[in-house]
PDBQT receptor file of N, H, CA, C and O in Angstrom, charges set to zero:
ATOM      1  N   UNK A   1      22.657   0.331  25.236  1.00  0.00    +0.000 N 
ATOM      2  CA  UNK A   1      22.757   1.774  25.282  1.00  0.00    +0.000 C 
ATOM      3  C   UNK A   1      23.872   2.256  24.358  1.00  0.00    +0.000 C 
ATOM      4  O   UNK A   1      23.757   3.304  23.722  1.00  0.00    +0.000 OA
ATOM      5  N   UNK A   2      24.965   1.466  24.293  1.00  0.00    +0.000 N 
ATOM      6  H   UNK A   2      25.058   0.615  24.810  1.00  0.00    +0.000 HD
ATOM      7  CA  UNK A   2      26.097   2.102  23.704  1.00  0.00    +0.000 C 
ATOM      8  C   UNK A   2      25.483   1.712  21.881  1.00  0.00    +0.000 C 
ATOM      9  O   UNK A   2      25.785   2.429  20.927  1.00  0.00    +0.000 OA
ATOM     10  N   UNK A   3      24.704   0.590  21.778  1.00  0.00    +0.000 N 
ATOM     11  H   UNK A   3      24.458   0.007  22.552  1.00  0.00    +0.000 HD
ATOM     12  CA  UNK A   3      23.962   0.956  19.922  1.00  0.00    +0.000 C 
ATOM     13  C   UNK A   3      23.602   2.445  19.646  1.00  0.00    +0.000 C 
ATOM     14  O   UNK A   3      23.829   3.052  18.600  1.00  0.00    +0.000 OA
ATOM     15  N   UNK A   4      22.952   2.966  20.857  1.00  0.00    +0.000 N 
ATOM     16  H   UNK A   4      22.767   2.473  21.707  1.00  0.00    +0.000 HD
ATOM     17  CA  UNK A   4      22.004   3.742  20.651  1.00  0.00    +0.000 C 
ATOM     18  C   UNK A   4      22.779   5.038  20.472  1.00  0.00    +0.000 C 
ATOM     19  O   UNK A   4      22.260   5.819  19.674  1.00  0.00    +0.000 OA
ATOM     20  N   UNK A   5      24.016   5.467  21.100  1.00  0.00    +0.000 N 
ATOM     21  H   UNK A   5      24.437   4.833  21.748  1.00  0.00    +0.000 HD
ATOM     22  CA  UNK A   5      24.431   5.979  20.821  1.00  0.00    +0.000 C 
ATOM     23  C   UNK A   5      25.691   6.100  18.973  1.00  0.00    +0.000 C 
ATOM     24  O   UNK A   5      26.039   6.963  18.167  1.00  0.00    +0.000 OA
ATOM     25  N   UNK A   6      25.823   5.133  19.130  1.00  0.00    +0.000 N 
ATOM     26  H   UNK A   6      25.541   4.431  19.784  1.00  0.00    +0.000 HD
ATOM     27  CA  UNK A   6      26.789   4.987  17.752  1.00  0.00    +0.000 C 
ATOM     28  C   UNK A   6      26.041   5.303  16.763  1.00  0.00    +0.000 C 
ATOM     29  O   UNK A   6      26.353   6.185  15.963  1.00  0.00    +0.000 OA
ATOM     30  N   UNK A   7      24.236   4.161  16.654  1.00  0.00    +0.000 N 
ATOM     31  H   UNK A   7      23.983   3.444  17.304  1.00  0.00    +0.000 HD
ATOM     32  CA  UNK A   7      23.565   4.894  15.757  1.00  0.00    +0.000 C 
ATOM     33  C   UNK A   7      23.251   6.456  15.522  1.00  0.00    +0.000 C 
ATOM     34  O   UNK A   7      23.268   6.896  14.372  1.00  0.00    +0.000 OA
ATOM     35  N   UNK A   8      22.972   7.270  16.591  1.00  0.00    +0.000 N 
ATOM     36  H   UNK A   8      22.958   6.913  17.525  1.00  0.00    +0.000 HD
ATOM     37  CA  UNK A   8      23.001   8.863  16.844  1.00  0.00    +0.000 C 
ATOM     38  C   UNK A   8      24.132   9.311  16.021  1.00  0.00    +0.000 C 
ATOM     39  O   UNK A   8      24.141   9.981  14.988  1.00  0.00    +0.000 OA
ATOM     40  N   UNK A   9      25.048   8.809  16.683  1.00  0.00    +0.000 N 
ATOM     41  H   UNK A   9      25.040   8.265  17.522  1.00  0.00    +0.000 HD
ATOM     42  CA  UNK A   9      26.448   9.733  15.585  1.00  0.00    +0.000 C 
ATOM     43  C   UNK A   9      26.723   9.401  14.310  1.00  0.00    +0.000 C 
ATOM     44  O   UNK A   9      27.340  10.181  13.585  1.00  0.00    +0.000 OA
ATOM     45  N   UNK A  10      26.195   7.911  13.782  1.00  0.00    +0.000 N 
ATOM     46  H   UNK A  10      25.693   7.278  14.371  1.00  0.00    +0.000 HD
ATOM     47  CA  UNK A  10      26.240   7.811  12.358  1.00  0.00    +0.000 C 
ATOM     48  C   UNK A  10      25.392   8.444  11.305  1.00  0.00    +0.000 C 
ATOM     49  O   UNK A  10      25.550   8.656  10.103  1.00  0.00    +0.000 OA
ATOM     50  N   UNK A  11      24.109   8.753  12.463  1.00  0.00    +0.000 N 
ATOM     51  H   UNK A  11      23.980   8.581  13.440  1.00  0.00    +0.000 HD
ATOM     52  CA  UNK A  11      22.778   9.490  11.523  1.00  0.00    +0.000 C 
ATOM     53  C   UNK A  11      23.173  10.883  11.768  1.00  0.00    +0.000 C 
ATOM     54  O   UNK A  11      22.737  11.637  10.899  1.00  0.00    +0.000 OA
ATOM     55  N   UNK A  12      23.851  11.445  12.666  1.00  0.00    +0.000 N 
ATOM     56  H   UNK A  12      24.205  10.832  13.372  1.00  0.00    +0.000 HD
ATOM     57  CA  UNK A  12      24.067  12.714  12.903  1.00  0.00    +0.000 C 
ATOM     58  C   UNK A  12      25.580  13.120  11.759  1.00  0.00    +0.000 C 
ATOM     59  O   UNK A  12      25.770  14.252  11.315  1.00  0.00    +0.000 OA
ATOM     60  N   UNK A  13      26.452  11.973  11.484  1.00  0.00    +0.000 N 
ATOM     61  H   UNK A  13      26.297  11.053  11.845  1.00  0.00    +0.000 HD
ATOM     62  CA  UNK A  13      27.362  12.085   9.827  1.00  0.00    +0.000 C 
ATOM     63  C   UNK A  13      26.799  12.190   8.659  1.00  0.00    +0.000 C 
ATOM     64  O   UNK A  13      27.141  13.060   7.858  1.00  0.00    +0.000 OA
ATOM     65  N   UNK A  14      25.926  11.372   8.436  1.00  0.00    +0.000 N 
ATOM     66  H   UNK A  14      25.648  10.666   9.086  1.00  0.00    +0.000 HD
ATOM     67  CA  UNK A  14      25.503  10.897   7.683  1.00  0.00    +0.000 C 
ATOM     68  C   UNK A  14      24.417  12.440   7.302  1.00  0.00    +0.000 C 
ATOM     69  O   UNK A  14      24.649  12.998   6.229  1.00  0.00    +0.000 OA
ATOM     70  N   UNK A  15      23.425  12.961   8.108  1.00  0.00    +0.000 N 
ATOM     71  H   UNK A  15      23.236  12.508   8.979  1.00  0.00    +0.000 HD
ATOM     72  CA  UNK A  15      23.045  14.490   7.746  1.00  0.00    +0.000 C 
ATOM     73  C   UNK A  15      24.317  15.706   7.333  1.00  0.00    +0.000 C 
ATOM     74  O   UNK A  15      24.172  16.609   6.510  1.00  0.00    +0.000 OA
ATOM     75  N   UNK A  16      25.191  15.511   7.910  1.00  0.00    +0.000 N 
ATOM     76  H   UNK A  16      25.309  14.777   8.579  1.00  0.00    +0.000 HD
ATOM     77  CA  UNK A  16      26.234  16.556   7.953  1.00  0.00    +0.000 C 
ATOM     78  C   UNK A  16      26.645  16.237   6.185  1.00  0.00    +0.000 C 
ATOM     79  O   UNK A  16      26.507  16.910   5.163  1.00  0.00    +0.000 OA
ATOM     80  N   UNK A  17      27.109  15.099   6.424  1.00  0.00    +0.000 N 
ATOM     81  H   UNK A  17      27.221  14.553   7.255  1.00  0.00    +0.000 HD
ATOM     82  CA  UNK A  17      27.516  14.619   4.757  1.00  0.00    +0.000 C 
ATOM     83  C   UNK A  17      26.818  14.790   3.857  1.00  0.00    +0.000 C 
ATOM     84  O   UNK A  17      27.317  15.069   2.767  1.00  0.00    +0.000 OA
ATOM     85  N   UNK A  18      25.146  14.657   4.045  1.00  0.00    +0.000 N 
ATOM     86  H   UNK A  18      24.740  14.430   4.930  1.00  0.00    +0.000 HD
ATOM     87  CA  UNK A  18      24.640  15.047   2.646  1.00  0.00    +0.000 C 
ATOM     88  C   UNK A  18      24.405  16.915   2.548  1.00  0.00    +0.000 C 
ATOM     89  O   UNK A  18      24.282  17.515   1.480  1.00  0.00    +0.000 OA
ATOM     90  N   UNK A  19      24.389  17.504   3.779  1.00  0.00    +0.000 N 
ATOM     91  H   UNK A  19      24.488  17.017   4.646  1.00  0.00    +0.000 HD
ATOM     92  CA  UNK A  19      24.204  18.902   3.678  1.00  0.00    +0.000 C 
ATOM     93  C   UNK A  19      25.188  19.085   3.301  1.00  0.00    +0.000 C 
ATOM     94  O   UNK A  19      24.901  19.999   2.528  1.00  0.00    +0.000 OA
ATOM     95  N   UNK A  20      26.659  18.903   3.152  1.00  0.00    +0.000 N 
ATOM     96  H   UNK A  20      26.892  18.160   3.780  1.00  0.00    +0.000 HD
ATOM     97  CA  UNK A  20      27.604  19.342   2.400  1.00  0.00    +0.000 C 
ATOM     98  C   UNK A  20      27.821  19.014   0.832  1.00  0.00    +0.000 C 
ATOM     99  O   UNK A  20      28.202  19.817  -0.021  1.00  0.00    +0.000 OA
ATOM    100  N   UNK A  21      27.499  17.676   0.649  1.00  0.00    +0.000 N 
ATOM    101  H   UNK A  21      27.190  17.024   1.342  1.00  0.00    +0.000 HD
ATOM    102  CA  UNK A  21      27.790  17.275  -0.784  1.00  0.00    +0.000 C 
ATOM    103  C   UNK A  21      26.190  17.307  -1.361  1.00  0.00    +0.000 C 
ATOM    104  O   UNK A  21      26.018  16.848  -2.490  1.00  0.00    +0.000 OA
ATOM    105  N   UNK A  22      25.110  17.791  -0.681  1.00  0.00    +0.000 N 
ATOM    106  H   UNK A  22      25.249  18.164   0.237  1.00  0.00    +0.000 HD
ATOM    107  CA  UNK A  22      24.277  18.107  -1.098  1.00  0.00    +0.000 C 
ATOM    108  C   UNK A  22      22.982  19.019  -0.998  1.00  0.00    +0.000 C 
ATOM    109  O   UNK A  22      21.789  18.738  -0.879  1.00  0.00    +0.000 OA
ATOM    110  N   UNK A  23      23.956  20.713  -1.132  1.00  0.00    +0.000 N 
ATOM    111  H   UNK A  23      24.925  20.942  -1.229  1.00  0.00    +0.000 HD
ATOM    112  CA  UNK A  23      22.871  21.108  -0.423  1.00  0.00    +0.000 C 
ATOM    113  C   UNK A  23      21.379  21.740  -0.467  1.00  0.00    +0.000 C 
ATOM    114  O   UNK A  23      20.467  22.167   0.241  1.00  0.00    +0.000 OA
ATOM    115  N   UNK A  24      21.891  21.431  -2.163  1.00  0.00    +0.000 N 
ATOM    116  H   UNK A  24      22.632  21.085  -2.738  1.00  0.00    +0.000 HD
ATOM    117  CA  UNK A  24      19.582  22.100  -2.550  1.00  0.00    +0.000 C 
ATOM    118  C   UNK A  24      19.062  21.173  -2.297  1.00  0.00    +0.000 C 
ATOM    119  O   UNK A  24      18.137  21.384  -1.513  1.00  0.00    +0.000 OA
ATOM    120  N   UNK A  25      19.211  19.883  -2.649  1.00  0.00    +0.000 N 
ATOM    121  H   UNK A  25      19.962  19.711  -3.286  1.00  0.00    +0.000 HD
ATOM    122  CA  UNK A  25      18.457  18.853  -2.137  1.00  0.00    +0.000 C 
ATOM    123  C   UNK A  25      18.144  18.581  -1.113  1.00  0.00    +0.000 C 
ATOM    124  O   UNK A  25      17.149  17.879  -0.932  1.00  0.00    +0.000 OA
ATOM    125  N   UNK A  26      19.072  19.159   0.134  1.00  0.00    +0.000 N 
ATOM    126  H   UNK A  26      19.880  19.729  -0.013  1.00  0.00    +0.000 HD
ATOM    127  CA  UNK A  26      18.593  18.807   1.714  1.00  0.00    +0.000 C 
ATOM    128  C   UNK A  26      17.880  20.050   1.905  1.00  0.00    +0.000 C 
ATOM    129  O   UNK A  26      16.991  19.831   2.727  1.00  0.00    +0.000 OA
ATOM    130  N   UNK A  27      17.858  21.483   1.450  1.00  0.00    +0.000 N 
ATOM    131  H   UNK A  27      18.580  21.660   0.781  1.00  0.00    +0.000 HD
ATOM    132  CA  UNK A  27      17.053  22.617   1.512  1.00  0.00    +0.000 C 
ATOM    133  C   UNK A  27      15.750  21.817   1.039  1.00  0.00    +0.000 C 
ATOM    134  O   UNK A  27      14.871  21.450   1.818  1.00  0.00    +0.000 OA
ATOM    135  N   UNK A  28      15.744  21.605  -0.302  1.00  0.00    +0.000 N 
ATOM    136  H   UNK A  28      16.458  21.903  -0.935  1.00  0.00    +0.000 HD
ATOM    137  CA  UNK A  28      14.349  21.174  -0.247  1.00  0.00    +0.000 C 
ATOM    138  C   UNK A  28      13.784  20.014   0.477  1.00  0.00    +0.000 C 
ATOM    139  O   UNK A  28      12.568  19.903   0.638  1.00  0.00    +0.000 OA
ATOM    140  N   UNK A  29      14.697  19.084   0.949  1.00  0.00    +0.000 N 
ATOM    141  H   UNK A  29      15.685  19.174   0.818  1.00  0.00    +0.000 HD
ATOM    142  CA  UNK A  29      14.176  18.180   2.156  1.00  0.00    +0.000 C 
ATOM    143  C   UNK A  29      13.754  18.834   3.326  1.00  0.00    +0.000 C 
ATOM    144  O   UNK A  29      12.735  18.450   3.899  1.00  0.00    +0.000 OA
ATOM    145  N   UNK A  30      14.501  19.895   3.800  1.00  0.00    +0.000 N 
ATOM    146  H   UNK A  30      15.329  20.207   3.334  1.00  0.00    +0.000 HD
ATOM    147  CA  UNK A  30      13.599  20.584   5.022  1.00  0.00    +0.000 C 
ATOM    148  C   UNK A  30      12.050  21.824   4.596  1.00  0.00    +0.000 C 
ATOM    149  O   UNK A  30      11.108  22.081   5.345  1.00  0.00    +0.000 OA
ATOM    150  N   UNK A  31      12.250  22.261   3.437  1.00  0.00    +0.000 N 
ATOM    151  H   UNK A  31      13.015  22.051   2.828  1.00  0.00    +0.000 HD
ATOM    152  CA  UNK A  31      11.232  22.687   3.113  1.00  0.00    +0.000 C 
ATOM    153  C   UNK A  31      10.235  21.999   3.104  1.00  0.00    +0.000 C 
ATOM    154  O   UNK A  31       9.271  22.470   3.708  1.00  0.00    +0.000 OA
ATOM    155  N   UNK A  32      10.078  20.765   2.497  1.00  0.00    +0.000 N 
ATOM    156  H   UNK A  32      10.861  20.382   2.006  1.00  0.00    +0.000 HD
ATOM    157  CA  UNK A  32       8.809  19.350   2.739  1.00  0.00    +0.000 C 
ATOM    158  C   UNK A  32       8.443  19.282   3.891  1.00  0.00    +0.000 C 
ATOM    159  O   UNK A  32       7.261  19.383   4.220  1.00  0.00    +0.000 OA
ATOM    160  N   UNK A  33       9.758  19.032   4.988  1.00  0.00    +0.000 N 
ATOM    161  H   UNK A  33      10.718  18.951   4.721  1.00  0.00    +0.000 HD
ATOM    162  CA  UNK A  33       9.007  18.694   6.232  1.00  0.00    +0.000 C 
ATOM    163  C   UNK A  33       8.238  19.425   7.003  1.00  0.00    +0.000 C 
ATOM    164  O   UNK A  33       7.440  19.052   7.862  1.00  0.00    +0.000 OA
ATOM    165  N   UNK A  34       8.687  21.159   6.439  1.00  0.00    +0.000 N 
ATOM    166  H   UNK A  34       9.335  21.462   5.740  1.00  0.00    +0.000 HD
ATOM    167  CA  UNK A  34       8.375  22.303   7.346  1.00  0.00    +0.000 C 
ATOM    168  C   UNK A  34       7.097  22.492   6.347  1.00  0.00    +0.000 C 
ATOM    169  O   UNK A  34       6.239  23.235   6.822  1.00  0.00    +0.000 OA
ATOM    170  N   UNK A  35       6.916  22.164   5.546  1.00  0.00    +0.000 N 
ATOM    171  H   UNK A  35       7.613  21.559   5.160  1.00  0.00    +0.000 HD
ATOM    172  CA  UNK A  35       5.538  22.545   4.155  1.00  0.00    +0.000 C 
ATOM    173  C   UNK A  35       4.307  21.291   4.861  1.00  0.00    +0.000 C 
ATOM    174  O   UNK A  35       3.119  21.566   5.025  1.00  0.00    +0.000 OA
ATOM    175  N   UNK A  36       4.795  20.227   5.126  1.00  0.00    +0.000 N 
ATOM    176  H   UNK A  36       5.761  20.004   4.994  1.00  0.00    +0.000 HD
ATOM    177  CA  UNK A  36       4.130  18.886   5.821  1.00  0.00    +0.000 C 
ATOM    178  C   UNK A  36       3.909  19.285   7.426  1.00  0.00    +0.000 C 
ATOM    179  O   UNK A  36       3.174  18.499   8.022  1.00  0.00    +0.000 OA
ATOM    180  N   UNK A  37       4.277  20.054   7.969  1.00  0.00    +0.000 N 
ATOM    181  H   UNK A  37       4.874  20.693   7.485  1.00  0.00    +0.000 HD
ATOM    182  CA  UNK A  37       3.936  20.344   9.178  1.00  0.00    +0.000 C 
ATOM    183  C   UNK A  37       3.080  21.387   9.275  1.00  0.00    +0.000 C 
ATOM    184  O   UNK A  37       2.172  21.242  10.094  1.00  0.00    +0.000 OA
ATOM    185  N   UNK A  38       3.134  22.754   8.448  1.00  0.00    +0.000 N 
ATOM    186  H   UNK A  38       3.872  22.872   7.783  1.00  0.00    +0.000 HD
ATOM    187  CA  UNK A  38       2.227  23.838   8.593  1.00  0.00    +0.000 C 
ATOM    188  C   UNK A  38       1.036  23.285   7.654  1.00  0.00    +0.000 C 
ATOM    189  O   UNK A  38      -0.100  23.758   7.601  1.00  0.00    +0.000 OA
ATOM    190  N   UNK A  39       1.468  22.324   7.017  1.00  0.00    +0.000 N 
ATOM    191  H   UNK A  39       2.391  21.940   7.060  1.00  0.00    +0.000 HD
ATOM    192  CA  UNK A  39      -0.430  22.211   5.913  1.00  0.00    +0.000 C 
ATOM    193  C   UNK A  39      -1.149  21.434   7.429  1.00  0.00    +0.000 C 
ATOM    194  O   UNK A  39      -2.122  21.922   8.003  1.00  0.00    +0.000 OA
ATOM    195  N   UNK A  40      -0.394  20.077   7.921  1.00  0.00    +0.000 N 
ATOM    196  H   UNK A  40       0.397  19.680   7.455  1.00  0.00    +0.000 HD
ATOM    197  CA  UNK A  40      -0.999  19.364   9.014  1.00  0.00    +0.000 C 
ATOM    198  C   UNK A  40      -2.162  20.376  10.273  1.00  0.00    +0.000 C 
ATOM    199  O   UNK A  40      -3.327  20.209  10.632  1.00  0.00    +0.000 OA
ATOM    200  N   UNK A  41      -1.063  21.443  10.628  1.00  0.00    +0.000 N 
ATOM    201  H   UNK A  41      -0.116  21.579  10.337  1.00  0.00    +0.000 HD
ATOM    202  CA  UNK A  41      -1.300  22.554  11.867  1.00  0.00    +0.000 C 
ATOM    203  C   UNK A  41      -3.188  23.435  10.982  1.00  0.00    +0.000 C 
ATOM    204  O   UNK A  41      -4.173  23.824  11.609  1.00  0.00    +0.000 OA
ATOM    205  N   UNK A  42      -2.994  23.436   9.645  1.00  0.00    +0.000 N 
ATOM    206  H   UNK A  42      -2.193  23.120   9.136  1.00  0.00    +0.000 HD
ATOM    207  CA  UNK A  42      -4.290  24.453   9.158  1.00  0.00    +0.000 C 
ATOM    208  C   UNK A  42      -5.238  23.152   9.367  1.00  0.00    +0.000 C 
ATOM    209  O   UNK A  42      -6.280  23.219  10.017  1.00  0.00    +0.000 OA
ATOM    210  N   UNK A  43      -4.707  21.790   8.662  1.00  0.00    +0.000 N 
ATOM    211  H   UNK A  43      -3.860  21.736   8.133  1.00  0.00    +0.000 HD
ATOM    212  CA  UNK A  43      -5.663  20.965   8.934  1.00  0.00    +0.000 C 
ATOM    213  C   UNK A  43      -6.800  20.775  10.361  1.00  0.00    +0.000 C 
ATOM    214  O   UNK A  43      -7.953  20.372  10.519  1.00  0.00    +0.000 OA
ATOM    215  N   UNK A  44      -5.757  21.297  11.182  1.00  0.00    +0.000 N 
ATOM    216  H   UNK A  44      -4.821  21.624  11.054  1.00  0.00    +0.000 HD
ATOM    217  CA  UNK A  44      -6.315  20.991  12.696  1.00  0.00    +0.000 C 
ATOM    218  C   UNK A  44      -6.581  21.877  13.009  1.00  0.00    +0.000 C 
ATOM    219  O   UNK A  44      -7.020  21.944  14.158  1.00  0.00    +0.000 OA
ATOM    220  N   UNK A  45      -6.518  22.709  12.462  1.00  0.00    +0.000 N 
ATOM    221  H   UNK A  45      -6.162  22.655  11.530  1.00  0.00    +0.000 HD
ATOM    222  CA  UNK A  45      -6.985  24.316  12.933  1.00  0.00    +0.000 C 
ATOM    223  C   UNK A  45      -8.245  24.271  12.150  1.00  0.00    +0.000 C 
ATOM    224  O   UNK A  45      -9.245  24.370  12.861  1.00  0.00    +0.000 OA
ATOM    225  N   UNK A  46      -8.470  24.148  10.880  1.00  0.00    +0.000 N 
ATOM    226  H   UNK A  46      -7.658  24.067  10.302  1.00  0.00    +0.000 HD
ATOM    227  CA  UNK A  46      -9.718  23.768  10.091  1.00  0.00    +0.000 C 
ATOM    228  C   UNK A  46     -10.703  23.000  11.065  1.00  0.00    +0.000 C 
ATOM    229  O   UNK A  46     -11.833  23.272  11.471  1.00  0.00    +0.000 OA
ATOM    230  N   UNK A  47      -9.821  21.908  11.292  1.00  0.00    +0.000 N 
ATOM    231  H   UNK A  47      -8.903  21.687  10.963  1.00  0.00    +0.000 HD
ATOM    232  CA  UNK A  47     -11.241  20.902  11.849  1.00  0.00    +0.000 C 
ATOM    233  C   UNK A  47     -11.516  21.530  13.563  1.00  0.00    +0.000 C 
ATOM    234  O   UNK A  47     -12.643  21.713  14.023  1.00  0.00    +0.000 OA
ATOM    235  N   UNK A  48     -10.837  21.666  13.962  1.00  0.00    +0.000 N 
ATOM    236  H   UNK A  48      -9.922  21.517  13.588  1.00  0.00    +0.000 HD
ATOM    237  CA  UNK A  48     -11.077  22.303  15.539  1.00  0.00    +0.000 C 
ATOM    238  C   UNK A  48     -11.983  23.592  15.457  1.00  0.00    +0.000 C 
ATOM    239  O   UNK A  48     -12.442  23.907  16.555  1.00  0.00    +0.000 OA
ATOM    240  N   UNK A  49     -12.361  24.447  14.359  1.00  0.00    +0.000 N 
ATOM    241  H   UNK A  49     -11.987  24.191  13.467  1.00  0.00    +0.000 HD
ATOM    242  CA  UNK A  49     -12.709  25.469  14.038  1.00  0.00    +0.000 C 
ATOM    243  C   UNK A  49     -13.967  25.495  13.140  1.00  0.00    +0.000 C 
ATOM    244  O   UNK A  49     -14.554  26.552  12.907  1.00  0.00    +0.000 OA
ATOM    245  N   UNK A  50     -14.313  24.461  12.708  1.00  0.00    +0.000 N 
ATOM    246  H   UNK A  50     -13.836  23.603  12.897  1.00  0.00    +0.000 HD
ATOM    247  CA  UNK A  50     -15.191  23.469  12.418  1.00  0.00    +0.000 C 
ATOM    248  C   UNK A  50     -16.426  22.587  13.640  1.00  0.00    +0.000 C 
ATOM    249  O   UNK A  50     -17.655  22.560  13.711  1.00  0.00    +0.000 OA
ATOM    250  N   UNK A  51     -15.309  21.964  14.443  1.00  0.00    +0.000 N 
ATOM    251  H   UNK A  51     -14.311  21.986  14.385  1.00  0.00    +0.000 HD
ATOM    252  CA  UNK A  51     -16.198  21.368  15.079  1.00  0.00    +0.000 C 
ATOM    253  C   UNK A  51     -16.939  22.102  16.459  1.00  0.00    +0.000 C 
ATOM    254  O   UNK A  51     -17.989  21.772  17.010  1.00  0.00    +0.000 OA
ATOM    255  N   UNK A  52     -16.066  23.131  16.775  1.00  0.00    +0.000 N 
ATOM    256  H   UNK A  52     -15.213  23.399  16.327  1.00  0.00    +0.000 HD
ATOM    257  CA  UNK A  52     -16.251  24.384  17.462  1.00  0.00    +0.000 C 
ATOM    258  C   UNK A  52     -17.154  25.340  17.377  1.00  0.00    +0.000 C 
ATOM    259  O   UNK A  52     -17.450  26.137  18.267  1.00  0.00    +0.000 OA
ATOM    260  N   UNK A  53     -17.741  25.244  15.964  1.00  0.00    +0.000 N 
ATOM    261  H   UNK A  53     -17.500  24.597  15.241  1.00  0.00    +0.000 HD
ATOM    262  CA  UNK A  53     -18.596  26.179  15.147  1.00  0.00    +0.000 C 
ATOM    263  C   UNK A  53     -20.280  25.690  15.459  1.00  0.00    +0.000 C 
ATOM    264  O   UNK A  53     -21.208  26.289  14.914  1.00  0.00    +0.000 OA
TER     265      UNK A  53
């Protein structure tokens, strides 16, 4: 249990550190994920709306 936590706070530095020394690059890292999640959501909205039809 106590890995699990140390890893948490090193990945939780380790974000802090690159949003500071890097921060268009982590903007556009959350733009991907949030661009990769709403294309996924039409996908399933497509096919549910599709197979519904």
């Amino acid at each position: 249990m106590q890995v699990k936590k140390v890893v948490t706070y090193v990945a939780v530095a380790f974000v802090i550190f690159y949003l500071f020394t890097r921060p268009e690059q982590a903007a556009a890292a959350v733009n991907g994920v949030f661009d990769g999640i709403f294309n996924g959501a039409n996908q399933l909205a497509t096919f549910f709306s599709r197979v519904l039809a």
